[in-house]
Structure formats: structure tokens, C-alpha cells
N, C-alpha and C positions, 0 to 999 in steps of 0.2 A: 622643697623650695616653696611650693606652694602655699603649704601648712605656715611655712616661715611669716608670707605673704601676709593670708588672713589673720594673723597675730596682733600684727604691729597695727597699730591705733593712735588716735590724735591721745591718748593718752602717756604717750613715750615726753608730753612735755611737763606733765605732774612730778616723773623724776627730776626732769631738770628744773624746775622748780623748787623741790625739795633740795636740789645741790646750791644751788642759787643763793637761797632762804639762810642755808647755813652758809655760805661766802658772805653776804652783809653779815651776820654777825661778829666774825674774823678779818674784814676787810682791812679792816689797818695793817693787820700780819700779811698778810696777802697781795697787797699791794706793794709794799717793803724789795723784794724781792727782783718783780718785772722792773721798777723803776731805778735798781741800781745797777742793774747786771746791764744793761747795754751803757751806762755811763761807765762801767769799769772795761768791757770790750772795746770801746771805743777808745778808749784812755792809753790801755796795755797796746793792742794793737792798731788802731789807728795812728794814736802822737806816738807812743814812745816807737812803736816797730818803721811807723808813718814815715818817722826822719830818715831810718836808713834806706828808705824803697823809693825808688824814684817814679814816677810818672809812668802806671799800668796801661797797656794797651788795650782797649775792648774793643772788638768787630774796626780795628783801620784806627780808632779814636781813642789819643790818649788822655788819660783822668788819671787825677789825684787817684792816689791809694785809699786815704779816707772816706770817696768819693765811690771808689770802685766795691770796698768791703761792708757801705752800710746798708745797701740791701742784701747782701747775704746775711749780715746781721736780724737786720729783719727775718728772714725766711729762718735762720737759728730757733729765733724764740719763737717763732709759731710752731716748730719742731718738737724744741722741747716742752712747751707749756702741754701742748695738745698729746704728747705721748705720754709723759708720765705723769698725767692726769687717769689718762686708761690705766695705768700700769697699778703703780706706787698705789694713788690714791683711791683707785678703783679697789683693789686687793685690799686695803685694807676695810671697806665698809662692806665687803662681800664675806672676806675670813673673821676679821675679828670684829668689827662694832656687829656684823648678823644683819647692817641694814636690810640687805637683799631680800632676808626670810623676812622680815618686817612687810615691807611690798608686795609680797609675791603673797603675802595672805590678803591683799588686799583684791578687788578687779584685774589688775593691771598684769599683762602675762610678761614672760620672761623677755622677751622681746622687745617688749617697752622699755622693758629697764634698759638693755643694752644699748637700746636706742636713743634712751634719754641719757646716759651718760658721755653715747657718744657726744650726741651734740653738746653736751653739758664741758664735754673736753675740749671742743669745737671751738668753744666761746672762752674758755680758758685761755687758746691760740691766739684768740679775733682781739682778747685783750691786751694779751703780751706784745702781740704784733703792732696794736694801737700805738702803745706806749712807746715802743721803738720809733715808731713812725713820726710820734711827734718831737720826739727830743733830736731826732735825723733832720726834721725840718726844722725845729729851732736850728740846727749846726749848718742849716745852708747846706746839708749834703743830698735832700732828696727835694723836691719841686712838689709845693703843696699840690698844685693839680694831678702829678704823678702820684702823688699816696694817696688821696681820693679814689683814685682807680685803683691802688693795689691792698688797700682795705679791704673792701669787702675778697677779695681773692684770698685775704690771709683767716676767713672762716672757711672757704671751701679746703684751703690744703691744712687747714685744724680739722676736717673731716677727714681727710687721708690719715695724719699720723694718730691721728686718735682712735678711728675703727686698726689703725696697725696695733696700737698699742693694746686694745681690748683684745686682738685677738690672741697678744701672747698672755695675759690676763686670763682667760682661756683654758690653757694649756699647764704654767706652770705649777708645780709643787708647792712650792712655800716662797714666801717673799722674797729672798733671798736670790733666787735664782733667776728674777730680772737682771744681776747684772750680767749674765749671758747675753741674751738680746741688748742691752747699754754697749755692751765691750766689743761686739762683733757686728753690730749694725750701726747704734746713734753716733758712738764716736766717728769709724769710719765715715757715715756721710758729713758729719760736723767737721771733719779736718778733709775731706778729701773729694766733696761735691761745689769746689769753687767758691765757697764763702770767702779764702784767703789769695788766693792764688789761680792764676787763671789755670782750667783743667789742662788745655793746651800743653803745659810745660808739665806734664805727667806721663811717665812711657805708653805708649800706646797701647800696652793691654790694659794698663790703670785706669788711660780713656776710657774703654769699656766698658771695665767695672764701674766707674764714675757715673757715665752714663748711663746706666741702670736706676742710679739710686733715684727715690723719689726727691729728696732733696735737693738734687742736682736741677730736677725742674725747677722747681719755686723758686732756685736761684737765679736760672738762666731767665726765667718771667719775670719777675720782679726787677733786675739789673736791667735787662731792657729797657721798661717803663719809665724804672728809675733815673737812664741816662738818654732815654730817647730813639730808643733802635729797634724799636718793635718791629718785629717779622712774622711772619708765616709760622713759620717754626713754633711760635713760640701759644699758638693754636692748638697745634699739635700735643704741646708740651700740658697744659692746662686741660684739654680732653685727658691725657692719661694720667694725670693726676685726678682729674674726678673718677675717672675707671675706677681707678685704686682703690679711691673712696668705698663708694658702691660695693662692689666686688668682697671686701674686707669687712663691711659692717656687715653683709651678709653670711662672710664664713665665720667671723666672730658670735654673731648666732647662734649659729651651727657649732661651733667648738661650748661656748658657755652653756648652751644645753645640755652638752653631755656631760659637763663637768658638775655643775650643779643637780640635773634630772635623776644623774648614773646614780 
């Protein structure tokens, strides 16, 4: 751990730099993307599913459905943008463009890299997250001064999913076998950590499991702020999503070392 320690350098921001550098020059493709995928969520399950769902209860206080679903929307696309940034696109400038060997003859030691792409995925999330955020406030479903606060949060939990995603990055084989980690992890928290439905109406071992997932935080923070019900709790919830954080960009370390060093 220690060794991990004296590694890492203000130099971990030259990668993200370097990922950066090449996003402007793709930026039109790139942007395409963030900016239609929560008008089509909102569209699919807000209005169309919206009409059939009547007035969702949160903490005693009922709200609209559209109301109640567009910060876990939010907390969605900082999920996805930040993990299959580590995964997907990590994997491929690591196996086939050679970026990595590129770097790694450079100063800069292995640990910079991992670190600059965390953040580099971080900021990926902090984007996707943006964009939600504002099209939620144009739609009158979230309170400017409520996404002010819950922006910058949406770069710290693009630090969780993104050190999660490097660390299966890591580990796998060939491209391919992300969709293990997609099938048995991102889905299940995308359908089943309260983005749609409140957890509550889930069997109680499902609670559980629900309760677990990292997703299910940034949901339960976000929908708070969102509709004004900030607790204690939700302190809690935010420390162990940064835990995560930490804790993960530093085993991800640890794992891509040996995969690339070995």
C-alpha cells in the first residue's frame, strides 16, 4: 500500500488530459448520446408509464411519478457514464490502441494512469449527470438550487462507479466478458436500487440486497435534495459512497498492476 502511495503524483492529471484532448475532438459524437438518453427515459417512463402511476409516496409526502423518478435518473447516468468509461473504454486503449504502453514509457508510473482515468471517468459521470440536471430543471422536476447542490455529488459518485469499473478492467479476459459485471451487477442496481419504484414495495430480503448496492445511495441523496427531505441518513449514505470510492481506486491499482506488470 505504501508503494501504491508514493506512486501516484500530480501527474495522474496528464492522463486525464490526454483523455480529455481526444473528447474535444469527438465532442459532437459524444455529446449525442448524454443529451438523448434522459429525454427518451423521461419520455418512455415518465409520460408514457407516468399516466398509468398515480401519485408516489416519499418519506409521508406524495409526488408526481415524474417528480419522484428524475433524480434516480440522474444518479442512472452518473452510473453509467462513470463505469463504462473504466470498462469499455478503458479496455480498449489499454488491449488494443497500446495507449497504456505509450505512457508507461513515459515518467508517469502505472498508478497515474489508473488514477487519471479514474478521474477522467469521474468527469465523464459529472457530465452525463450535468446534462440530466439540466433538462430535469428545464422540466420543473428538480429546483435549480437543489441541482447546484447535487452537481458537484454527481463527480464524487463518478468516483465510486468508475474506480468500480477499473477494477473489473483489472481483472477481465477479453472485452467481452464485461458483460458479466453489466448482467449481474449494473442492471440489477438500474432496475432494482429505487430509480423506478420505491425500494419499500420490494420483499424484504430484496430490501437488503437493494440496500447494499452503491446505487441505491446516490439515489436515496439525490431524491432527498431533490424533493427536500434531507436527513441524517443520508450523511451516512454519502461517506460510504466515498468509502467506495477510495477503497476501489485503490484495489483497482492493485489488480491492474498485476495484470499488466505480470
Amino acid at each position: 500500500m505504501r508503494a501504491i502511495v508514493k506512486n501516484i503524483s500530480w501527474r495522474a492529471w496528464r492522463v486525464w488530459q490526454r483523455n480529455f484532448d481526444v473528447y474535444k475532438a469527438t465532442w459532437k459524437v459524444n455529446f449525442i448520446p448524454p443529451l438523448l438518453e434522459p429525454l427518451l427515459y423521461l419520455f418512455a417512463f415518465g409520460v408514457g408509464l407516468g399516466n398509468l402511476v398515480q401519485d408516489v409516496s416519499f418519506q409521508g409526502t406524495p409526488v408526481t411519478y415524474l417528480k419522484f423518478i428524475a433524480p434516480g435518473l440522474v444518479a442512472t447516468a452518473v452510473m453509467n457514464h462513470g463505469f463504462f468509461e473504466t470498462t469499455y473504454s478503458s479496455f480498449v486503449r489499454m488491449y488494443f490502441q497500446k495507449t497504456y504502453d505509450a505512457i508507461l514509457s513515459t515518467p508517469l508510473m502505472l498508478e497515474d494512469v489508473v488514477l487519471g482515468e479514474i478521474i477522467w471517468g469521474a468527469t465523464k459521470a459529472f457530465l452525463g449527470g450535468a446534462i440530466m440536471l439540466a433538462i430535469a430543471g428545464v422540466w420543473g422536476l428538480i429546483p435549480w438550487t437543489a441541482a447546484a447542490v447535487m452537481l458537484p455529488l454527481t463527480f464524487l459518485a463518478g468516483m465510486t462507479f468508475s474506480s468500480l469499473g477499473m477494477c473489473f478492467t483489472g481483472i477481465v479476459k477479453n472485452i467481452e466478458m464485461f458483460n458479466f459485471p453489466v448482467f449481474l451487477f449494473i442492471t440489477p442496481m438500474f432496475l432494482f436500487s429505487g430509480v423506478f419504484f420505491p425500494i419499500e414495495s420490494l420483499p424484504q430480503w430484496a430490501q437488503y440486497v437493494a440496500q447494499a448496492l452503491p446505487l441505491t445511495f446516490l439515489v436515496s441523496i439525490l431524491r432527498s435534495l431533490a424533493l427536500g427531505h434531507l436527513q441524517s441518513a443520508q450523511g451516512y449514505e454519502l461517506l460510504w459512497l466515498g468509502s467506495i470510492a477510495v477503497g476501489c481506486t485503490f484495489l483497482s491499482m492493485v489488480l491492474m498492476r498485476k495484470r499488466i506488470l505480470r
